[in-house]
C-alpha positions as CSV (number, residue, x, y, z in Angstrom):
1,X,-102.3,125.1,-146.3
2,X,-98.5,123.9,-146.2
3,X,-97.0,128.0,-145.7
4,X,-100.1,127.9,-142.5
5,X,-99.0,124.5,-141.3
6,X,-95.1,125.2,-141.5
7,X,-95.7,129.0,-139.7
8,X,-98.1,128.1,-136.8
9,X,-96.2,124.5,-136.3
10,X,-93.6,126.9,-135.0
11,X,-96.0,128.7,-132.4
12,X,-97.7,125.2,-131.8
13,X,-101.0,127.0,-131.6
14,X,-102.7,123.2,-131.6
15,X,-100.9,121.2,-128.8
16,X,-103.5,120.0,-127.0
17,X,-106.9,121.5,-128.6
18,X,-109.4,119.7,-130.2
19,X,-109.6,120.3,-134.0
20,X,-112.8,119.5,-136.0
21,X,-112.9,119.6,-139.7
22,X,-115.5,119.8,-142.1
23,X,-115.0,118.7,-145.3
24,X,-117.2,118.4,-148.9
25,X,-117.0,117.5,-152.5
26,X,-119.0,117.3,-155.7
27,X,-119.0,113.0,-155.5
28,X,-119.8,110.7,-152.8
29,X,-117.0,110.5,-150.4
30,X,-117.4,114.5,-150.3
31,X,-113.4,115.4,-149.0
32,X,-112.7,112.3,-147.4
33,X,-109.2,112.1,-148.7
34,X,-108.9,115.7,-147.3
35,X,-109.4,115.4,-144.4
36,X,-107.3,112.3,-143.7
37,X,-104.7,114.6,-144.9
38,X,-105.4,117.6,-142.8
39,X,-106.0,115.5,-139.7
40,X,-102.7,113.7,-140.4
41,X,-101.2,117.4,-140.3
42,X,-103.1,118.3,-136.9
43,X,-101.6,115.2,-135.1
44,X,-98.3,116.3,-136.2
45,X,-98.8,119.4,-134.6
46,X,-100.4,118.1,-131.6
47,X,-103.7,118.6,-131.9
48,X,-106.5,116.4,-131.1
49,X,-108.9,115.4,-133.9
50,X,-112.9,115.0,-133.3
51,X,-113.6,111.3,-134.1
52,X,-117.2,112.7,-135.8
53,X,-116.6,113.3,-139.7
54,X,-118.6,115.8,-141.0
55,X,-118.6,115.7,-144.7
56,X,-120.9,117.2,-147.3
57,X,-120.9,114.9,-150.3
58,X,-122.5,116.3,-153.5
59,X,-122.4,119.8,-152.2
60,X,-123.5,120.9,-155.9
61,X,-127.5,119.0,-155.0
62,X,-127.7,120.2,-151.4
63,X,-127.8,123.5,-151.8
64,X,-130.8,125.5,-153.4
65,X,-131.0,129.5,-153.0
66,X,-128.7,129.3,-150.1
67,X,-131.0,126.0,-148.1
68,X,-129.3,123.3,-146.7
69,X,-131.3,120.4,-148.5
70,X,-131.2,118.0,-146.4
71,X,-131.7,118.3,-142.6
72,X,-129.6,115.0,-141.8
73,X,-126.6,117.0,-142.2
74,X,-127.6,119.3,-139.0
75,X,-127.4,115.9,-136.7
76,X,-124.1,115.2,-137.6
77,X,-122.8,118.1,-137.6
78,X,-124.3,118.7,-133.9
79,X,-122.7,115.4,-132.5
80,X,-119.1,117.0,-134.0
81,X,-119.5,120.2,-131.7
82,X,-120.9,118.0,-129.0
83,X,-117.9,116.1,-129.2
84,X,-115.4,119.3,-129.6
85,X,-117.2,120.6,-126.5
86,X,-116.4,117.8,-124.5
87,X,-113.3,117.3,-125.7
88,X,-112.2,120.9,-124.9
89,X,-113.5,120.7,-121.1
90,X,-111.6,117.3,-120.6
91,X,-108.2,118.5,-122.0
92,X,-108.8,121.8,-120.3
93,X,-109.5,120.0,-116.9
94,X,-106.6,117.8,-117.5
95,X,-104.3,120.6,-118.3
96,X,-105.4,122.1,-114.5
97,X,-105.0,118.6,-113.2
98,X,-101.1,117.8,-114.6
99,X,-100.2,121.0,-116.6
100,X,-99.1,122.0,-120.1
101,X,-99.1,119.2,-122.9
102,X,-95.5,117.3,-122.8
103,X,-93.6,118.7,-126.0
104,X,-91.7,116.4,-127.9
């Protein structure tokens, strides 16, 4: 992840796009500490993170012969593209509003 971060934080390719990340582990918190990490890293470069968390937690019990086990997941993880969509058409109108990101 570091060798992608350091390459594309040269080309910037996040400034000002919404980034939504899906984590999941084998205990409870299911990648939390991940993706605190990772969004830390998209701020860095700019981006802007998706408030919704979308974590699997005990990935190992929710998945049977390729089924999703439980169907709760598919809310969430609806309300995280909802948000990503809206996200994207407000940054997009406020990029044709004012222009490009300011760059540090």
């Amino acid at each position: 992840m570091k060798i992608f971060v350091d390459f594309r934080a040269s080309h910037n390719v996040f400034a000002g796009k919404p980034v939504s990340i899906v984590t999941y582990g084998l205990d409870e918190i299911g990648g939390f500490a991940a993706r605190q990490h990772i969004a830390s890293m998209m701020l860095d470069l700019q981006g802007v993170v998706v408030p919704n968390i979308f974590s699997i937690s005990n990935i190992e019990s929710r998945f049977t012969d390729e089924i999703l086990q439980e169907y709760s997941l598919e809310r969430s993880f609806t309300r995280m593209i909802n948000q990503q969509d809206w996200m994207a058409l407000a940054l997009r109108n406020q990029k044709e509003a004012h222009g490009d990101i300011p760059q540090r």
